[in-house]
C-alpha positions as CSV (number, residue, x, y, z in Angstrom):
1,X,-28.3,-2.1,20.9
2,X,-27.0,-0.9,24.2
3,X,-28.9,-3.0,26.9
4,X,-29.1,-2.0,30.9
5,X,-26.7,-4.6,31.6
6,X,-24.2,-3.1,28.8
7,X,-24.7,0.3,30.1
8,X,-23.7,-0.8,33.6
9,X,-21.0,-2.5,32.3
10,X,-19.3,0.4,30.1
11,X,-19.9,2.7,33.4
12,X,-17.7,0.3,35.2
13,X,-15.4,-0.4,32.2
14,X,-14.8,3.5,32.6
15,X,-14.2,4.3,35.7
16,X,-11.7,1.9,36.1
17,X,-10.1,2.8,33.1
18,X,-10.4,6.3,34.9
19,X,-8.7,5.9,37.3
20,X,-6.2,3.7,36.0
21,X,-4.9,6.3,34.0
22,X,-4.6,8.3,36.4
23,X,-3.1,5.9,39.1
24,X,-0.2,4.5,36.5
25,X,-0.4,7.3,34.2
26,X,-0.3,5.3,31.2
27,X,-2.8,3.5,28.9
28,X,-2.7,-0.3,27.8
29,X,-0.8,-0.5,25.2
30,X,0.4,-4.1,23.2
31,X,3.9,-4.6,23.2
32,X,4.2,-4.0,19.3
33,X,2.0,-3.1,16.5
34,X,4.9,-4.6,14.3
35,X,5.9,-7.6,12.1
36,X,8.1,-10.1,12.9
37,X,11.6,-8.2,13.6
38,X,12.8,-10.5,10.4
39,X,16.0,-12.5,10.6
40,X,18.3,-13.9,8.7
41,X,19.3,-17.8,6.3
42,X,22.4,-19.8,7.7
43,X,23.9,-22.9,6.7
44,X,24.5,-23.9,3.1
45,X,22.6,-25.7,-0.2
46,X,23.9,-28.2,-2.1
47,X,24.1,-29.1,-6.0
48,X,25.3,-31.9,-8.0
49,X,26.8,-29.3,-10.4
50,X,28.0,-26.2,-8.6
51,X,28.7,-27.9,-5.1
52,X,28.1,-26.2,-2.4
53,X,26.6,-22.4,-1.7
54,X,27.0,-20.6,1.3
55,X,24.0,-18.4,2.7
56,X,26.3,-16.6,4.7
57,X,29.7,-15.5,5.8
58,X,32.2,-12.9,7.3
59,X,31.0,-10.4,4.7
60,X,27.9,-11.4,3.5
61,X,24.9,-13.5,4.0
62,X,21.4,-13.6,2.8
63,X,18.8,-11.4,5.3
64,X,14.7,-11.7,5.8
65,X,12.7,-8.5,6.3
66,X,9.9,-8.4,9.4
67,X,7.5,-9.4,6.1
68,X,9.5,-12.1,5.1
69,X,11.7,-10.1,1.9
70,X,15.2,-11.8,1.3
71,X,17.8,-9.7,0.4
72,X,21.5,-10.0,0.4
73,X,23.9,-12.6,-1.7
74,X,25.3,-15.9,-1.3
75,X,28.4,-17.3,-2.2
76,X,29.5,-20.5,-4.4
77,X,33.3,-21.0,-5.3
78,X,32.0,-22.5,-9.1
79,X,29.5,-19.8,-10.0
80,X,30.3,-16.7,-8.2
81,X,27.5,-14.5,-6.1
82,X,24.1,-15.0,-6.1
83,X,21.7,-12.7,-5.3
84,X,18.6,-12.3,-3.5
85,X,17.7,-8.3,-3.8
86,X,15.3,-7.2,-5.5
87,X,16.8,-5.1,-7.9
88,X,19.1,-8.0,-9.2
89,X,15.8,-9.4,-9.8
90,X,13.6,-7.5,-12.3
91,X,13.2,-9.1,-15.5
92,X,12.5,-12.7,-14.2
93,X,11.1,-15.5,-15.5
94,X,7.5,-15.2,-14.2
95,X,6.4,-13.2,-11.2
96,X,6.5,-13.0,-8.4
97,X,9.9,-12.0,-9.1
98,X,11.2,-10.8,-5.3
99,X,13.1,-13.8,-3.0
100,X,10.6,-13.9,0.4
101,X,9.4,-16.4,2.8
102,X,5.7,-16.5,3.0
103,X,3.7,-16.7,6.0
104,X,3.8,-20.5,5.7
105,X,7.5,-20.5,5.9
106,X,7.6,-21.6,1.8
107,X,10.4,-19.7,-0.1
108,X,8.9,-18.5,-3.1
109,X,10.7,-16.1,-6.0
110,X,14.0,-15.7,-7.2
111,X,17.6,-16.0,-7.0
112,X,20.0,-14.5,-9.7
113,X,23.5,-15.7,-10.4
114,X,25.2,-12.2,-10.6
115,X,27.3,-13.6,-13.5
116,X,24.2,-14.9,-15.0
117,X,23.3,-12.7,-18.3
118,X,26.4,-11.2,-19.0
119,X,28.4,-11.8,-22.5
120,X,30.3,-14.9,-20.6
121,X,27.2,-16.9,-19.2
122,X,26.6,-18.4,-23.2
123,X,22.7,-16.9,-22.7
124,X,22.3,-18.3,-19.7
125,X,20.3,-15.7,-17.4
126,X,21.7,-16.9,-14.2
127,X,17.8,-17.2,-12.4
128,X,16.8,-19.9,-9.7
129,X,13.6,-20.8,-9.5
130,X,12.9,-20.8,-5.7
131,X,9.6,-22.7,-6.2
132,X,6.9,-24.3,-8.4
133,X,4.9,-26.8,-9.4
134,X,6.1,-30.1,-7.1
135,X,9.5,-28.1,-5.6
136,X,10.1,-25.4,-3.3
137,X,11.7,-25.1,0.1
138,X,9.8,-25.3,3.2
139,X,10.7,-23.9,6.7
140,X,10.4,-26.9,9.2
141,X,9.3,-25.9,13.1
142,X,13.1,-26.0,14.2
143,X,14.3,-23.9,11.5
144,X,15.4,-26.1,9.0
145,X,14.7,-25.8,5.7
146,X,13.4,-28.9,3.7
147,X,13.1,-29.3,0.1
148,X,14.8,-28.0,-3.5
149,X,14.8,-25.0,-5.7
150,X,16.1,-25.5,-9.4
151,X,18.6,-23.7,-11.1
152,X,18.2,-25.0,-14.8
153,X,21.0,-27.3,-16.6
154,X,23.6,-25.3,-15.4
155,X,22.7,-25.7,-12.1
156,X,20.4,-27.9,-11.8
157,X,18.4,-28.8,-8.5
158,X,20.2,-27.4,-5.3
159,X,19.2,-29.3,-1.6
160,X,18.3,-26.7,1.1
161,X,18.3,-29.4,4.0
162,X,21.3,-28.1,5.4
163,X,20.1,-24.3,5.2
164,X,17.7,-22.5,8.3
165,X,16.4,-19.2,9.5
166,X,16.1,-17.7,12.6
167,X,12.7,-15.8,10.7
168,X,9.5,-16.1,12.4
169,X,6.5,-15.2,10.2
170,X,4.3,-12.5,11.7
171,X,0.4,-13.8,12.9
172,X,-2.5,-12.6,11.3
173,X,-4.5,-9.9,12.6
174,X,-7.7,-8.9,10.6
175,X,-10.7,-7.3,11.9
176,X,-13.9,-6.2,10.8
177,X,-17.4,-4.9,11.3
178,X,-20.6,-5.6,10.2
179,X,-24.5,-5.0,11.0
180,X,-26.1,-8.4,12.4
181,X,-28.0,-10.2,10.2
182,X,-25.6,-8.7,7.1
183,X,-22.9,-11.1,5.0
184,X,-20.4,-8.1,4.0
185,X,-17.6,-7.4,6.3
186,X,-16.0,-3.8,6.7
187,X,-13.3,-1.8,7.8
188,X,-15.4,0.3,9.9
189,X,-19.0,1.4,10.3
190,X,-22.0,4.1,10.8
191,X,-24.6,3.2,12.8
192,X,-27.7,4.3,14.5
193,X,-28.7,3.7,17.9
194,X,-30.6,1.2,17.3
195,X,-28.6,-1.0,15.2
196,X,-26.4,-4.0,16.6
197,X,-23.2,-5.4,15.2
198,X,-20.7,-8.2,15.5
199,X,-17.5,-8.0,15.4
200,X,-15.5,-10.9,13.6
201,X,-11.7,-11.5,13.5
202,X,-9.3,-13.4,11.4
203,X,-11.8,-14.8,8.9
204,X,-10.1,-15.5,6.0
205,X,-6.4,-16.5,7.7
206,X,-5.0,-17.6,10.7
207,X,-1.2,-18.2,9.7
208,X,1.4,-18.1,12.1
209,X,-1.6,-17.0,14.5
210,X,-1.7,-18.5,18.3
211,X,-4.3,-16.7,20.0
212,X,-5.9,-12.9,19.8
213,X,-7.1,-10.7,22.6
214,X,-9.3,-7.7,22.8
215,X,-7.4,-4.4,23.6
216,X,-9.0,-2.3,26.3
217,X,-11.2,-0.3,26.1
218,X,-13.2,-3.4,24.6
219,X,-17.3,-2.3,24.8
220,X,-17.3,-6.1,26.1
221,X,-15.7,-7.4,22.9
222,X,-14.0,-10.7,23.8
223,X,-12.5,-13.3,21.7
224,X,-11.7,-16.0,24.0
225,X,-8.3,-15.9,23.2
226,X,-9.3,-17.8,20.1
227,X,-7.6,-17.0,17.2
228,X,-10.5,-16.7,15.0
229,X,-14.3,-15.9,15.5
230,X,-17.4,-13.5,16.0
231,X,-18.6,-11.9,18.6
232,X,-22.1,-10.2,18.6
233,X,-22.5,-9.9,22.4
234,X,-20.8,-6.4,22.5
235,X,-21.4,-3.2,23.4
236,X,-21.9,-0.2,20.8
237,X,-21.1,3.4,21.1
238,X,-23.7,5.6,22.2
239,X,-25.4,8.7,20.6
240,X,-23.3,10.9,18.7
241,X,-19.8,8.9,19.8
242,X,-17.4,6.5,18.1
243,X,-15.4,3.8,19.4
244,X,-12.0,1.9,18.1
245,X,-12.0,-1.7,18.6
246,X,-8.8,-3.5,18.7
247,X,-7.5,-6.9,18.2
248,X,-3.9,-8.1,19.7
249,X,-2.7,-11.4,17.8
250,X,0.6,-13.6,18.9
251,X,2.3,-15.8,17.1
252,X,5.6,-17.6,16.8
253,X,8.2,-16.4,19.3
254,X,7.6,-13.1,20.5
255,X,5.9,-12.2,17.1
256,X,2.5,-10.0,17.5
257,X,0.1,-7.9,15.2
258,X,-2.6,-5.5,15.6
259,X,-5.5,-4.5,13.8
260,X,-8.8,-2.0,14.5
261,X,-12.4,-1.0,13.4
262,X,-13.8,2.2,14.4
263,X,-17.7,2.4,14.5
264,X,-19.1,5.3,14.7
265,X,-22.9,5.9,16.2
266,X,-25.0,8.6,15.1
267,X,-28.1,10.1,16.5
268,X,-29.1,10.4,20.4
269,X,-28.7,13.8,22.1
270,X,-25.2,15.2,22.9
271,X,-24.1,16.5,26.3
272,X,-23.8,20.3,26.5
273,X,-23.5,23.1,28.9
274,X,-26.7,24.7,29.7
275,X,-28.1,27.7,31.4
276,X,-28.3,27.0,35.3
277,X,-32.1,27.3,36.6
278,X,-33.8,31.0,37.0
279,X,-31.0,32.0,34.3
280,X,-31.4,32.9,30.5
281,X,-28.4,31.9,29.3
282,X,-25.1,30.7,29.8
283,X,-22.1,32.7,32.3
284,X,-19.9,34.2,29.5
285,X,-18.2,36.8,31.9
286,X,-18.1,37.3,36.4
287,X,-16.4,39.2,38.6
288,X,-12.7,38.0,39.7
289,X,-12.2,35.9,42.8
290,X,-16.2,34.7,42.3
291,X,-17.6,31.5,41.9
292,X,-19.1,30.6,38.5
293,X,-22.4,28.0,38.2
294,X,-21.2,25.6,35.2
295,X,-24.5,23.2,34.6
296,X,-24.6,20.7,31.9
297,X,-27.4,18.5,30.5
298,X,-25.6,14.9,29.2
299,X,-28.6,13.8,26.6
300,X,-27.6,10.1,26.4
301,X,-24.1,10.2,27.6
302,X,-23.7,7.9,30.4
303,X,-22.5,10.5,33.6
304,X,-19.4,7.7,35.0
305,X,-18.0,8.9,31.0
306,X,-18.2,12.1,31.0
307,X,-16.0,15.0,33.0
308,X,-15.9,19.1,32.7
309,X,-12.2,20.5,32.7
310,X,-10.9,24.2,32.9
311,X,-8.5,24.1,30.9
312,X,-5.6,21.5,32.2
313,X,-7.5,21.3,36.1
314,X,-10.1,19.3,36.8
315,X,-13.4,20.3,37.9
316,X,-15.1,17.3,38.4
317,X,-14.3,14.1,36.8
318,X,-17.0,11.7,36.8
319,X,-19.8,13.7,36.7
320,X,-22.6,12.6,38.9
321,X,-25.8,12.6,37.4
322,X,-27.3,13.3,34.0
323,X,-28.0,16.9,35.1
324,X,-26.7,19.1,37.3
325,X,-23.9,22.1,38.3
326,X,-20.8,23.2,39.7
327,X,-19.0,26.0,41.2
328,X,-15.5,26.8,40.0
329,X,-13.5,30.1,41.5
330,X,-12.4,32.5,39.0
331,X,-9.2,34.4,38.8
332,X,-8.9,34.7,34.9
333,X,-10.7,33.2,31.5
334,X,-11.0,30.2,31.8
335,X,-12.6,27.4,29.1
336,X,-14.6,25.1,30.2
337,X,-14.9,21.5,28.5
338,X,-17.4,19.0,29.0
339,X,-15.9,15.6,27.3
340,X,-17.4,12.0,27.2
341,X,-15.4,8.9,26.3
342,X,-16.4,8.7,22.5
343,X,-15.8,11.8,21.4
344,X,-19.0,13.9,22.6
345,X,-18.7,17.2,24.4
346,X,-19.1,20.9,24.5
347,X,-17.3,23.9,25.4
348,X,-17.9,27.3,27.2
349,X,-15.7,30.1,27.3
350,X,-16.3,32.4,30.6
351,X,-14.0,35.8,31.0
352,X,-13.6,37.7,34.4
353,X,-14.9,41.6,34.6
354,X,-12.2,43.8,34.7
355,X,-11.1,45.2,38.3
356,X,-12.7,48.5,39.2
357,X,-10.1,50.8,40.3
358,X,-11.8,53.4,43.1
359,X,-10.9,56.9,43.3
């Protein structure tokens, strides 16, 4: 429920967004709405039985999507290529077939000896097991990889200690919405004007997750720069508006992720143009060079969010008081629009009388 102190707040919350935007001409943005950029596996693994494999070289080398997909081959003088892409892949032992780091930094999957399969390999289907019950590589915090993958009898377990990625998993962002006092989290949510909510973020998961912020405009939603939590000390939208919260998360390196709830609020009255007092109706057409009276009524809009345009120009931007009018010169049509941070607003279209040609 929106309190006095809330409603003060999101009037000063706007106006400095106001004229922020105007001043700078941009709006906050995060740096990236994006995954990790990905990377890429150096260095080598070892095996009793095949010797050494190379993850990378002149010509080829094994790569790591932003969500942590390997893809590319590897090279061993004994066995031939090995191959992490996915279409090599299909037909594995037991899913989950694709190679990938996950946001641990375990490798989990496949590899495929390319020769593996064929009429030469004696039945031998040329997979590597990347990781299961008791194995599996691990990335360590400076890169290195620690642990095994197995390769069956013909190649048996293979060492990753001296293999590492530049890859830094992505952090979790993951927000939702729910009415306070309810257990079911959602993506996003109707509301009256009377209802409150909470906000929570990163419930389930914080892998790979340092901190999180609130992206402006926030309706007071704060996280503390914790990296998980709820907060139910927040502002709602008002009558007949909706607002997007979002959450900025950082993590490894330079890595960050975003996520957002919209909540929409329903009920309240809208703003709207209105006729001006001792008038009937609304202007709809004046003579040129005259000034029009536009007058608007804002219902439970809060005046610091709202503004009335004509067309691209401003006419006055915040409006002052919950009623009230203003003059604007007419040379040709013009439509006027009323607009409230939210989403609520009105329109008026007001023509000019054609010039009178005397004789």
């Amino acid at each position: 429920m929106i309190s006095i102190r809330n409603s003060v707040a999101l009037v000063i919350v706007s106006i400095v967004l106001m004229v922020g935007a105007i001043v700078l001409g941009v709006v906050y943005e995060p740096d990236a709405y994006a995954q990790s950029s990905g990377g890429s596996m150096t260095g080598y693994a070892w095996s009793d039985t095949i010797g050494w494999l190379s993850l990378n070289g002149g010509s080829y080398g094994i790569s790591v999507s932003g969500s942590g997909t390997l893809s590319g081959y590897a090279w061993s003088d004994n066995i031939g290529w090995v191959s992490a892409n996915s279409s090599d892949l299909a037909g594995c032992p037991s899913a989950p077939c694709s190679a990938s780091i996950d946001e641990n930094g375990n490798l989990t999957g496949w590899l495929k000896v390319v020769s593996g399969g064929s009429s030469q390999s004696g039945g031998w289907d040329g997979f590597i097991s990347l990781s299961g019950s008791g194995y599996g590589p691990s990335r360590q915090a400076n890169g290195n990889f620690s642990g095994y993958v197995w390769g069956d009898i013909n190649v048996g377990w293979v060492d990753f200690k001296y293999a590492s990625t530049d890859y830094l998993a992505e952090p979790v962002a993951d927000l939702k919405v729910r009415l306070i006092g309810e257990t079911v989290w959602q993506d996003s949510l109707t509301i009256t004007m009377t209802d409150q909510i909470e906000i929570g973020w990163n419930q389930d998961s914080t892998a790979n997750t340092t901190s999180c912020e609130a992206v402006p405009p926030t309706y007071n939603f704060s996280t503390g720069s914790a990296a998980s939590g709820i907060d139910s000390d927040l502002d709602e939208p008002i009558g007949n508006t909706s607002h997007t919260y979002r959450l900025l998360c950082y993590g490894p390196g330079d890595t960050q992720a975003v996520d957002t709830v919209t909540v929409t609020t329903t009920g309240g009255v809208g703003a709207r143009f209105v006729p001006c007092v001792g008038e009937d109706r609304k202007p709809s057409r004046v003579p040129r060079g005259d000034d029009v009276e536009v007058c608007w009524e804002l219902g439970t809009n809060v005046p610091a969010m709202c503004s009335i345009n004509a067309g691209a120009a401003t006419v006055q931007s915040p409006l002052p008081s919950v009623t009230g009018s203003v003059t604007h010169k007419m040379f040709g049509e013009v439509t006027f629009i009323l607009e409230c941070i939210g989403g609520d607003g009105d329109e008026m279209k007001v023509q000019v009388l054609p010039d009178v040609q005397e004789t």
